[in-house]
Each structure stands twice: as structure tokens, then as C-alpha cells.
C-alpha positions in Angstrom: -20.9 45.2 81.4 -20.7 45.9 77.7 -17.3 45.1 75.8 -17.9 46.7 72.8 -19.3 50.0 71.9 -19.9 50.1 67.8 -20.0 53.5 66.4 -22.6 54.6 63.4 -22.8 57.7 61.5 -26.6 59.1 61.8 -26.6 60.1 58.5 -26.0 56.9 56.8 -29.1 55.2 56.5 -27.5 52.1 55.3 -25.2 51.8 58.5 -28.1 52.4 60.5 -30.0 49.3 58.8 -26.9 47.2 59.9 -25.3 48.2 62.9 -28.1 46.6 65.5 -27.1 43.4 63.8 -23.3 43.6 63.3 -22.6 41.8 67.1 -21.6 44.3 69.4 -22.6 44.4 72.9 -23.8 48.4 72.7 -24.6 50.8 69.7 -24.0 54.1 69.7 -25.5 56.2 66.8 -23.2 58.9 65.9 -24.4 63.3 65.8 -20.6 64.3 66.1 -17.6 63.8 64.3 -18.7 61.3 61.7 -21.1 63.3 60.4 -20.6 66.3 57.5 -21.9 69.6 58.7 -24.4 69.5 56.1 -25.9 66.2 56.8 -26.9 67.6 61.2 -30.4 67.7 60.4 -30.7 64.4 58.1 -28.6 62.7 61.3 -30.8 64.2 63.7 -33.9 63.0 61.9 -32.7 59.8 61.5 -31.2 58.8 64.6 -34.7 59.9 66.4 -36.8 57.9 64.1 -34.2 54.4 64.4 -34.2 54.7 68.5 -38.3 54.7 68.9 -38.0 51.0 68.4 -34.3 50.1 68.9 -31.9 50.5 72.2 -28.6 52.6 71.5 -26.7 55.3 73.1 -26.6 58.6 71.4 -23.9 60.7 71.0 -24.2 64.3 70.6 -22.6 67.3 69.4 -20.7 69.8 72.0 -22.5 70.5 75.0 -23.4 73.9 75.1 -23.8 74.1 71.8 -26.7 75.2 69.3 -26.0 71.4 67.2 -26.3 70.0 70.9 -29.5 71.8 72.3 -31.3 70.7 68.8 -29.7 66.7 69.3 -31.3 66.4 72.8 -34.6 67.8 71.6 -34.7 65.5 69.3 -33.7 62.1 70.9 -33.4 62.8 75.1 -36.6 61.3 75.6 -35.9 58.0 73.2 -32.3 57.4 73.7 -31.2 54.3 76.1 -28.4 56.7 77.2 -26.2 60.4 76.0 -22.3 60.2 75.1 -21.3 64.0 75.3 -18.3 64.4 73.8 -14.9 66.4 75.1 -16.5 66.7 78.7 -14.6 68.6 80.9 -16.3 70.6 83.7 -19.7 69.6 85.5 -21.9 72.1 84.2 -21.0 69.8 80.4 -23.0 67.2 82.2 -25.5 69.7 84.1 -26.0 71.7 80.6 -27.6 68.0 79.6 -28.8 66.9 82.6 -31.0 69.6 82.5 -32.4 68.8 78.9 -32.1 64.9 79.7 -32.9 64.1 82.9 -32.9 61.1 84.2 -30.6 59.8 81.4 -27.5 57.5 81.9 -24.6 59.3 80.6 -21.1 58.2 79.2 -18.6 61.2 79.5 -15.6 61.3 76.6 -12.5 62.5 78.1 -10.8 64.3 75.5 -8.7 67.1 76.3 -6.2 68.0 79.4 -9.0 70.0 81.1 -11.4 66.9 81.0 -8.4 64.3 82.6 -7.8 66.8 85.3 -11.7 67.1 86.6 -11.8 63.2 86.2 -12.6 62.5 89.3 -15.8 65.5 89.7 -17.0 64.1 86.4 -16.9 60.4 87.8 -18.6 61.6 91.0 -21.4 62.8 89.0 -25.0 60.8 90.1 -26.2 60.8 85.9 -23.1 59.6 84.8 -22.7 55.6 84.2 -19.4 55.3 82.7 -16.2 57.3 81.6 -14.6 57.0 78.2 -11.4 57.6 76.9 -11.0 60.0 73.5 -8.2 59.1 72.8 -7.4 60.7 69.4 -8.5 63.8 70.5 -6.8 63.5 73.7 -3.8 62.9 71.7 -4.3 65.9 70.2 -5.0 68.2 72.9 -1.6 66.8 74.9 0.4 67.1 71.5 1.3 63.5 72.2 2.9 60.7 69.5 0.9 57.4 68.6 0.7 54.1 70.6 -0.4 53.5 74.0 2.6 55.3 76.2 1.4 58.2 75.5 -2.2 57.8 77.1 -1.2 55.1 79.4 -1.4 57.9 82.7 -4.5 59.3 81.3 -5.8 55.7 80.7 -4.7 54.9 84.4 -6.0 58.5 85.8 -9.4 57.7 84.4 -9.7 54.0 85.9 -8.6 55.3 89.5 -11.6 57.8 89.1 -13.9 55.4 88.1 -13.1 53.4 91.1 -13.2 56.1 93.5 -16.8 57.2 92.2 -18.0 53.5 92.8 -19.4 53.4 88.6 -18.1 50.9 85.7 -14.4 50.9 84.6 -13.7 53.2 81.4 -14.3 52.5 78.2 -11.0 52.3 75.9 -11.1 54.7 72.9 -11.8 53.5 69.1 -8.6 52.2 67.3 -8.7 53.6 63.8 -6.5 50.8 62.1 -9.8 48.9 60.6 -7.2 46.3 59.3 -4.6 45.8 62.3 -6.2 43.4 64.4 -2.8 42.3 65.6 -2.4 46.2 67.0 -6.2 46.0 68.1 -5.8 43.3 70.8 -2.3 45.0 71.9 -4.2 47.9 72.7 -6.8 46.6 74.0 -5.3 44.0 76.2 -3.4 46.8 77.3 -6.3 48.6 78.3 -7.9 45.4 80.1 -4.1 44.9 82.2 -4.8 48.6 83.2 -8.4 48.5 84.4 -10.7 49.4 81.9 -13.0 47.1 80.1 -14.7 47.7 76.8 -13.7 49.3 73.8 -15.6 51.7 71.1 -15.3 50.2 67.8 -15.9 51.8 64.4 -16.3 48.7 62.3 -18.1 45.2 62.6 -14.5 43.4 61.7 -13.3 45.0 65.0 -15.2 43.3 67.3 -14.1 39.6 67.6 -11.0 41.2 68.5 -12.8 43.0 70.8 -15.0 40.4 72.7 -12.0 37.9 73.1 -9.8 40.5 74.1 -12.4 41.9 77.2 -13.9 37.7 77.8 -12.4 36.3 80.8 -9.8 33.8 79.4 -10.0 30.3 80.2 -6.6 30.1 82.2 -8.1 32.8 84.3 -11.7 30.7 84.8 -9.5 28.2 85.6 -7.5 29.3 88.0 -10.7 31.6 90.0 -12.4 28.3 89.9 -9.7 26.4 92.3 -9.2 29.6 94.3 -12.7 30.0 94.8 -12.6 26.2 96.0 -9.5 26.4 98.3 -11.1 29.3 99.6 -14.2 28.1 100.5 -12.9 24.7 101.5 -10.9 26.3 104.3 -14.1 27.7 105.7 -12.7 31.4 104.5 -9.2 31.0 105.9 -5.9 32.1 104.1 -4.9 29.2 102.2 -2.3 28.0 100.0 -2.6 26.7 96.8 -1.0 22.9 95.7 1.2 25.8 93.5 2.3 27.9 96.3 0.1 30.4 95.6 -0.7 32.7 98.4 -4.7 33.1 98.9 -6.7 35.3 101.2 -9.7 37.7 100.6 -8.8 40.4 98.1 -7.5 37.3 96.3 -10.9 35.2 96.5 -13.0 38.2 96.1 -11.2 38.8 92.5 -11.7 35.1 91.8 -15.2 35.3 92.3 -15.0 38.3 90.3 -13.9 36.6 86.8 -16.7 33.5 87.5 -19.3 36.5 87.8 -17.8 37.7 84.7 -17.5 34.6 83.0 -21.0 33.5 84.1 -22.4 36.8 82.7 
């Protein structure tokens, strides 16, 4: 799984020329919000001319939209994978199914509507991932800042990706380019709740970013002698030298963080 998404404006030619080689784990080239009205076409343009020869996910304008009917013409065939934005019914994801089939899709949950049809949207067969919006969500609920506000929706949204068997969401962009301290709050946040991976909008964010969604050493450690009690008493309960209380679900989450580690 991918811990960082790294966002770049289509527009910006000089972005573009970076962004594959800024680190992240994912690139997604921007059609939305970060680009002017009056730079649609020269994003359009770009974007499908970059992804004939580079991987990236593409996000679009508004499904249903004129903007959006011209973005998928222009990069369904070329893109690794759509992000629509502010999903919130199935026909969103059918309206770009049907202009982009066979296309993995990452649905933004950014509005009241979309947390509420969650788990339909999760259920989904094109759909590979859910994604918190978490400005606009903000927005939409009327909400303050920090991460009380969006911790149910943040919660609602990892419970429906469980349920629908795909990838844990992916946490929402923090805009703060120059708070890493707040960056790994949130995000470590995010990890405690379930999700993993984060949208970034700047190289300088994603250090933060990796170390935050890596499996930490004390945790290696600690699925390491699990795993070995485990398997030492021929898949028996067990109980560690600490005290610690081991059975299944435990050793199955052990083997979980080595499989992440390993990866």
C-alpha cells in the first residue's frame, strides 16, 4: 500500500517536471481545485501528454460535469487510476465508469451526503480506495479545525472500507506546509484510527509522511516474538515472558506489521 499521495497542479509544467522525482509513494496530477479556470485546457493538455510515459493517478473535475466529461476523454485511457472528487452517490462513480472502464478509482469523501453513502461507495467493484476531503468536508459539516471534528467521519470511512474488503482510507492533505510537528499528530492519528496513507501537497511533507505510516521498530519488534511464541506453541494461545495475552487475532495482526514491514 502507498503512504503518500503527492498532489500536482496540471498546469504547472515545472511541478510536473519534478513531482515523479520528489519521493512519494503515488502521484496524483491535479484537474480540480489547484488549477485556475483559465488554465482547464493547458492542465488537460498537459496532464495527458506527462501520463503516456509516466504512472500517476488523475484527478478530475466534478463528475457529471462538462470540465469532467472533457478530463476523461482526455486521460481515461492513459491514467494508472481516476480520483473523482466530492463523490457521493453511485451513479458519481457509474457516470465515470462508463467513460473509464476498467479503471481503479479513489473516491474523495467530501460532503455529509458522501459520508452517509460510505459504505455503497466502498462496495463499489471499480473502486480501490476511499479518501477523506477533509477541508471540504469541514466545510460542508460547518465544522472547526483539528482532528475532533473529522474523527467520526475518519472512523465511518475506515469501517466501510473494511466491510467492502478494499484498502484502508487515505487521510486528507494537511495544508500547514511548515508544521511538521502538527503533520505527524494528524497523521499518527489517522494511522491509530485505521487508515493509512496521506495526500500531501508538498515534497517537504513526506518524510513526515513515510515515518509516520512505516511500521515502527518497537512494533517489528514486538510482531517478531509474537509471531515466534505463536508458532512455537504449534498455534496454541500463549503467553508472552511479559504477560502478554496471545491468540489468533493477536498473531494474525503480528504477521500483519512483518508483511508490512517486509513490503
Amino acid at each position: 500500500m502507498d503512504r503518500s499521495y503527492l498532489f500536482a497542479p496540471g498546469h504547472n509544467l515545472k511541478l510536473l517536471s519534478k513531482v515523479f522525482d520528489a519521493g512519494a509513494d503515488a502521484v496524483i496530477l491535479d484537474l480540480e481545485d489547484a488549477v485556475p479556470p483559465t488554465e482547464k485546457e493547458t492542465a488537460r493538455a498537459n496532464v495527458a501528454s506527462v501520463i503516456t510515459t509516466r504512472t500517476a493517478w488523475v484527478r478530475i473535475n466534478a463528475p457529471g460535469t462538462e470540465l469532467a466529461d472533457a478530463d476523461l476523454g482526455a486521460v481515461a485511457t492513459s491514467a494508472h487510476g481516476i480520483r473523482i472528487p466530492k463523490v457521493e452517490t453511485l451513479d458519481d462513480i457509474g457516470w465515470v465508469t462508463d467513460r473509464a472502464p476498467g479503471k481503479p478509482l479513489i473516491c474523495a469523501i467530501e460532503t455529509a451526503k458522501g459520508v452517509a453513502n460510505a459504505f455503497a461507495i466502498a462496495d463499489h467493484p471499480a473502486v480501490t480506495h476511499l479518501a477523506l476531503g477533509g477541508i471540504d468536508l469541514r466545510r460542508d459539516l460547518g465544522t472547526g479545525d483539528g482532528d475532533v471534528p473529522m474523527q467520526y467521519a475518519r472512523s465511518h470511512l475506515v469501517v466501510a472500507a473494511r466491510a467492502a474488503g478494499i484498502a484502508p482510507p487515505i487521510d486528507s492533505v494537511y495544508p500547514h506546509i511548515h508544521d511538521s510537528d502538527g503533520l505527524v499528530r494528524q497523521a499518527t492519528h489517522s494511522r491509530d484510527l485505521g487508515l493509512f496513507g496521506k495526500s500531501a501537497i508538498h515534497p517537504a511533507q513526506l518524510p513526515a509522511i513515510h515515518t509516520t505510516f512505516s511500521p515502527r521498530q518497537n512494533d517489528i519488534d514486538w510482531a517478531r516474538k509474537v509471531v515466534e511464541a505463536f508458532e512455537h506453541a504449534g498455534g496454541a494461545a500463549v503467553r508472552l515472558p511479559s504477560g502478554e495475552f496471545v491468540d489468533l487475532p493477536v498473531a494474525d495482526r503480528a504477521r500483519k506489521i512483518l508483511a508490512s514491514a517486509h513490503a
